[in-house]
C-alpha positions as CSV (number, residue, x, y, z in Angstrom):
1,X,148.7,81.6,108.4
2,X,149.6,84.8,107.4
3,X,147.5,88.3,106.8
4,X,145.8,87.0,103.5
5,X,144.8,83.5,105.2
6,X,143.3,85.7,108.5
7,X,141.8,88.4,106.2
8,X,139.9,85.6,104.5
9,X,138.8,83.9,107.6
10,X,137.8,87.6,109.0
11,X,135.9,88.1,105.7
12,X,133.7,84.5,106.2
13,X,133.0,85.4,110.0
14,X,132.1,88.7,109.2
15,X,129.5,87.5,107.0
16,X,128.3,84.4,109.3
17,X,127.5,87.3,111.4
18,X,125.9,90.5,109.7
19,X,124.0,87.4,106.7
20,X,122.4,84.0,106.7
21,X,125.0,83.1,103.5
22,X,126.6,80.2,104.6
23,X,130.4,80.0,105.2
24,X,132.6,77.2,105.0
25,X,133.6,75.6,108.4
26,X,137.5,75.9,107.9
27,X,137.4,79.7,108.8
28,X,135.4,78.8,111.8
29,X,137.9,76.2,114.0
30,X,138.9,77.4,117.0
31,X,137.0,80.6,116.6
32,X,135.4,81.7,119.9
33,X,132.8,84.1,118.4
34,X,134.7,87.4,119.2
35,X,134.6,89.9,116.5
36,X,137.2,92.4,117.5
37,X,139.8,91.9,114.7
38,X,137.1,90.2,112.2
39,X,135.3,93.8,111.9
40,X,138.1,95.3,109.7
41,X,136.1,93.1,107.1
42,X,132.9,94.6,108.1
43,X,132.9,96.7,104.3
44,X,134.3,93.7,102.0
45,X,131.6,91.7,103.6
46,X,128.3,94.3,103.4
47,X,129.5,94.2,99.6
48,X,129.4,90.4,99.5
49,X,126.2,89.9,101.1
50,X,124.9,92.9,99.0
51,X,126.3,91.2,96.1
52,X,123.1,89.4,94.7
53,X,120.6,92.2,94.8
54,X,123.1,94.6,93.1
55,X,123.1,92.0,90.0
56,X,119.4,91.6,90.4
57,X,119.5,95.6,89.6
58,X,121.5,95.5,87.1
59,X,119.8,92.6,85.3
60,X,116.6,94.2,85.6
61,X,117.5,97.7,84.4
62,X,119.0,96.0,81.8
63,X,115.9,94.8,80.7
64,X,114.1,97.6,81.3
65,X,112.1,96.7,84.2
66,X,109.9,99.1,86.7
67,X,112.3,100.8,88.4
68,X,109.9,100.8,91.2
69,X,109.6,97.0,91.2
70,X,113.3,96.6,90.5
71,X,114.1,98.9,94.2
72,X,111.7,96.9,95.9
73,X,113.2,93.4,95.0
74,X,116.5,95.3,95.9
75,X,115.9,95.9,99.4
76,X,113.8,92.4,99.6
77,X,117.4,90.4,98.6
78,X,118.9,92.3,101.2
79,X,116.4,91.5,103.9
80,X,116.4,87.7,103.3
81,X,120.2,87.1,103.1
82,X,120.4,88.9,106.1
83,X,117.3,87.6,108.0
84,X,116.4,91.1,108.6
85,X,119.0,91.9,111.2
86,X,119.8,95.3,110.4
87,X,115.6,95.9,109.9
88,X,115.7,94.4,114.0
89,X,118.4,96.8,115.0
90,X,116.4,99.5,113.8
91,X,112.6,98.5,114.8
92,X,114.3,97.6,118.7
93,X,115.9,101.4,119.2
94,X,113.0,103.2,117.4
95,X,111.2,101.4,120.4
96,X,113.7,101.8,123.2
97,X,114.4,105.7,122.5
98,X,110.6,106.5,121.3
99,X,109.4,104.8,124.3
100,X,112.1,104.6,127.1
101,X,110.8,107.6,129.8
102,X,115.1,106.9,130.9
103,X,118.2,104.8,130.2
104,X,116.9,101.8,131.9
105,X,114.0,101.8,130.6
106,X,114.7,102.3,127.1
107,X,117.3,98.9,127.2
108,X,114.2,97.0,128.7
109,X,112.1,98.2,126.0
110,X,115.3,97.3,123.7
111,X,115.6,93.6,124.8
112,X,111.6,93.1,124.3
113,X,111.5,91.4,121.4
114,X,107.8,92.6,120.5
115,X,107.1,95.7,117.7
116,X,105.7,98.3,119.4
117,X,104.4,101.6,117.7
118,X,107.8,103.2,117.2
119,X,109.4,100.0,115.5
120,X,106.5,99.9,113.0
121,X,106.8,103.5,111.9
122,X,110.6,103.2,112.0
123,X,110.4,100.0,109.4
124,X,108.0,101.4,107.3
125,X,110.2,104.7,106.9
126,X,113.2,102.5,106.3
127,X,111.5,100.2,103.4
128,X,110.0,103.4,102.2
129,X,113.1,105.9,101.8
130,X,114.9,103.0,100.5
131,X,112.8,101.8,98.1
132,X,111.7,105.3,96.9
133,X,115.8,106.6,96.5
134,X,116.3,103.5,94.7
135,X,113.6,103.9,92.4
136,X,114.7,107.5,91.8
137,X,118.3,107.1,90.9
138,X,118.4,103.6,89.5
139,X,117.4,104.7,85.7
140,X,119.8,107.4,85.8
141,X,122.6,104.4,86.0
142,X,123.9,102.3,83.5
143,X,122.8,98.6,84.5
144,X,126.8,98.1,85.9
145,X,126.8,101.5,87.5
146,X,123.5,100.7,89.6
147,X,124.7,97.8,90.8
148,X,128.3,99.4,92.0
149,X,126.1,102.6,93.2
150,X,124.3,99.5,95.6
151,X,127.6,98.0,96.4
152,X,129.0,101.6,97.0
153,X,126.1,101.9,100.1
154,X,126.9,98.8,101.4
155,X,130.1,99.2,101.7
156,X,129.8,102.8,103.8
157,X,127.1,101.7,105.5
158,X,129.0,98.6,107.2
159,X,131.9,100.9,107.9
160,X,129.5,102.6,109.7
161,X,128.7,99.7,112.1
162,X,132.3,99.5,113.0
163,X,132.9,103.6,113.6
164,X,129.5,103.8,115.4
165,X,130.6,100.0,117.7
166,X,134.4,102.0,118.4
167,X,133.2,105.3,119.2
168,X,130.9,104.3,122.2
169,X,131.0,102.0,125.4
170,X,128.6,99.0,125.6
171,X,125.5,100.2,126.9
172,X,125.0,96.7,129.1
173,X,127.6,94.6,129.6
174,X,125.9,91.3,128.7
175,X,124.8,92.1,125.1
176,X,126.0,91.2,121.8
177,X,128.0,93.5,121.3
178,X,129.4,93.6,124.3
179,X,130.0,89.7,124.5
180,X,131.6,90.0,120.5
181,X,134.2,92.3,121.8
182,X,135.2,95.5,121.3
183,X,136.9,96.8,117.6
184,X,140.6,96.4,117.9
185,X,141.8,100.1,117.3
186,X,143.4,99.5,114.1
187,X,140.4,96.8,112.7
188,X,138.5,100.1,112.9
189,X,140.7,102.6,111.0
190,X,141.3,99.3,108.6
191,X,137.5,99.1,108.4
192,X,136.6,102.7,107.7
193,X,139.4,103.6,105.0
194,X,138.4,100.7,103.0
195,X,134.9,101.2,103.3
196,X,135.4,104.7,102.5
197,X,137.7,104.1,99.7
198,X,135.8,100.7,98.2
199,X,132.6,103.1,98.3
200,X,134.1,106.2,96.6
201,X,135.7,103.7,93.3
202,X,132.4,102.1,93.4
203,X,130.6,105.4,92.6
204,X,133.4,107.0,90.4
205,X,133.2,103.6,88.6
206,X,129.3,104.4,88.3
207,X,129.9,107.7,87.2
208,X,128.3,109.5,90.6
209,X,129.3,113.0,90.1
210,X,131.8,114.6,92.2
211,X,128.6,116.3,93.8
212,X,127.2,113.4,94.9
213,X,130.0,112.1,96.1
214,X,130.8,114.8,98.5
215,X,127.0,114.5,99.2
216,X,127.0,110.9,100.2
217,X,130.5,111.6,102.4
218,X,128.5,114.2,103.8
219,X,125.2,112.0,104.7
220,X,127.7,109.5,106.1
221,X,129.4,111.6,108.1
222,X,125.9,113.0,109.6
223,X,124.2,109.8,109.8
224,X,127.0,108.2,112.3
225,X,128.0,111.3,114.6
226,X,124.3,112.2,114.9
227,X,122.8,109.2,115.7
228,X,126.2,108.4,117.6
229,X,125.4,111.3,120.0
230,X,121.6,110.6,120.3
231,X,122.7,106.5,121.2
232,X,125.2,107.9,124.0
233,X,122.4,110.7,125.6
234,X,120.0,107.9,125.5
235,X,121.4,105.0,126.6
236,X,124.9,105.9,127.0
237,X,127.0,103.8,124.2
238,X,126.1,101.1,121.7
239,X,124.1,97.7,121.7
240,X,123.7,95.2,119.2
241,X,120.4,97.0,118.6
242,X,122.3,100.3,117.6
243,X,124.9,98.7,115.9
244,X,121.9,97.9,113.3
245,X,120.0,100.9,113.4
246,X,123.6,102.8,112.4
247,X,123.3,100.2,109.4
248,X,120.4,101.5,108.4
249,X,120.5,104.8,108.7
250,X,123.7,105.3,107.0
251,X,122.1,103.2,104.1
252,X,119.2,105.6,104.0
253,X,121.0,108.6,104.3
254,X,123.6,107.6,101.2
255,X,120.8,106.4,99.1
256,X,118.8,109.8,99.9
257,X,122.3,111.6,99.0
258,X,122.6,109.9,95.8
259,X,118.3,110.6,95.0
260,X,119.1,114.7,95.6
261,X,122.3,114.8,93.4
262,X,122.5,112.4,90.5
């Protein structure tokens, strides 16, 4: 089939799993569900399924709208197309490592599929940062530069996924993660140089300034390795559940990059 033919299917699978978007079933025969070439795509498909609320942004700065109510039906796009699965990430660690007294414990916690204390105050941060950094930089944009400023965090932030998923062992052997397969070595330098490199045009092209673009390097650098260290003292690698929470908190951590230097 060729690179181009595998890239495409890698792209479609890719966003089967991190959206609800529906892909055509070609790229799907024969596929077993494994993930472990299909992540270098992780970036291209972030900016895909991020697609629609960046043009929802740009249409509404365009037409002047409440930056405030233009953020918020932002982060709402991004939630429905993909069913929240990042948000679940999150909510399930915030419970696991809030609540888990050890390792064990905190991957019971993790599998529970109730929201517990920690998961509520963890999702109401996320919407909140968000929606607030959003708000803040989104009428210092042209109506095409906040949208590639958007794009720009989706693509680091899905890189992230795939550096955070490399870097550490499954924490149980019969989650997701685990049962998706583990990043072939070079899908995951594929993955992070063109996340990083999609993500730095994207906000050159939105006319970020070189401070903010060392900024948001910086936040993405911080946001993996730190959490990446807390995942392995805690429960000693990665689950499905930190995969998302990486998601997420690279996204915030971008955004609040991009709200203290723009």
């Amino acid at each position: 089939m060729g690179f181009l033919g595998d890239f495409c299917d890698d792209v479609a699978r890719s966003i089967g799993f991190l959206s609800r978007i529906p892909m055509p079933g070609r790229h799907f025969v024969g596929y077993d569900g494994r993930l472990d070439r299909a992540v270098r795509a992780f970036p291209l498909a972030g900016i895909v399924i991020v697609l629609p609320s960046a043009a929802a942004a740009s249409a509404m700065i365009a037409l002047h709208v409440s930056s405030l109510f233009a953020a918020f039906v932002v982060v709402a796009i991004q939630a429905l197309l993909t069913g929240a699965l990042h948000e679940d990430g999150l909510g399930d660690t915030a419970d696991g490592f809030g609540g888990g007294r050890d390792r064990d414990a905190a991957l019971a916690i993790m599998k529970d599929s109730r929201i517990g204390t920690y998961a509520a105050v963890a999702l109401i941060l996320s919407f909140g940062l968000r929606v607030s950094a959003l708000a803040s930089i989104l009428p210092l944009f042209t109506p095409l530069g906040a949208g590639m400023a958007i794009l720009g965090a989706a693509a680091l932030s899905r890189a992230a996924i795939v550096w955070h998923w490399s870097s550490l062992p499954p924490a149980r052997s019969g989650g997701v993660a685990a049962s998706a397969g583990a990043p072939e070595p070079g899908a995951g330098r594929f993955a992070l140089g063109f996340g990083l490199l999609a993500a730095m045009l994207l906000f050159y092209f939105a006319k970020v300034p070189a401070l903010g673009l060392i900024a948001t390097l910086l936040a993405f650098l911080a946001a993996v390795k730190g959490f990446g260290r807390l995942a392995a003292a805690k429960i000693g690698g990665h689950t499905g559940d930190t995969i998302g929470a990486t998601q997420q908190l690279t996204e915030i951590a971008v955004l609040g990059a991009l709200a203290l230097t723009v």
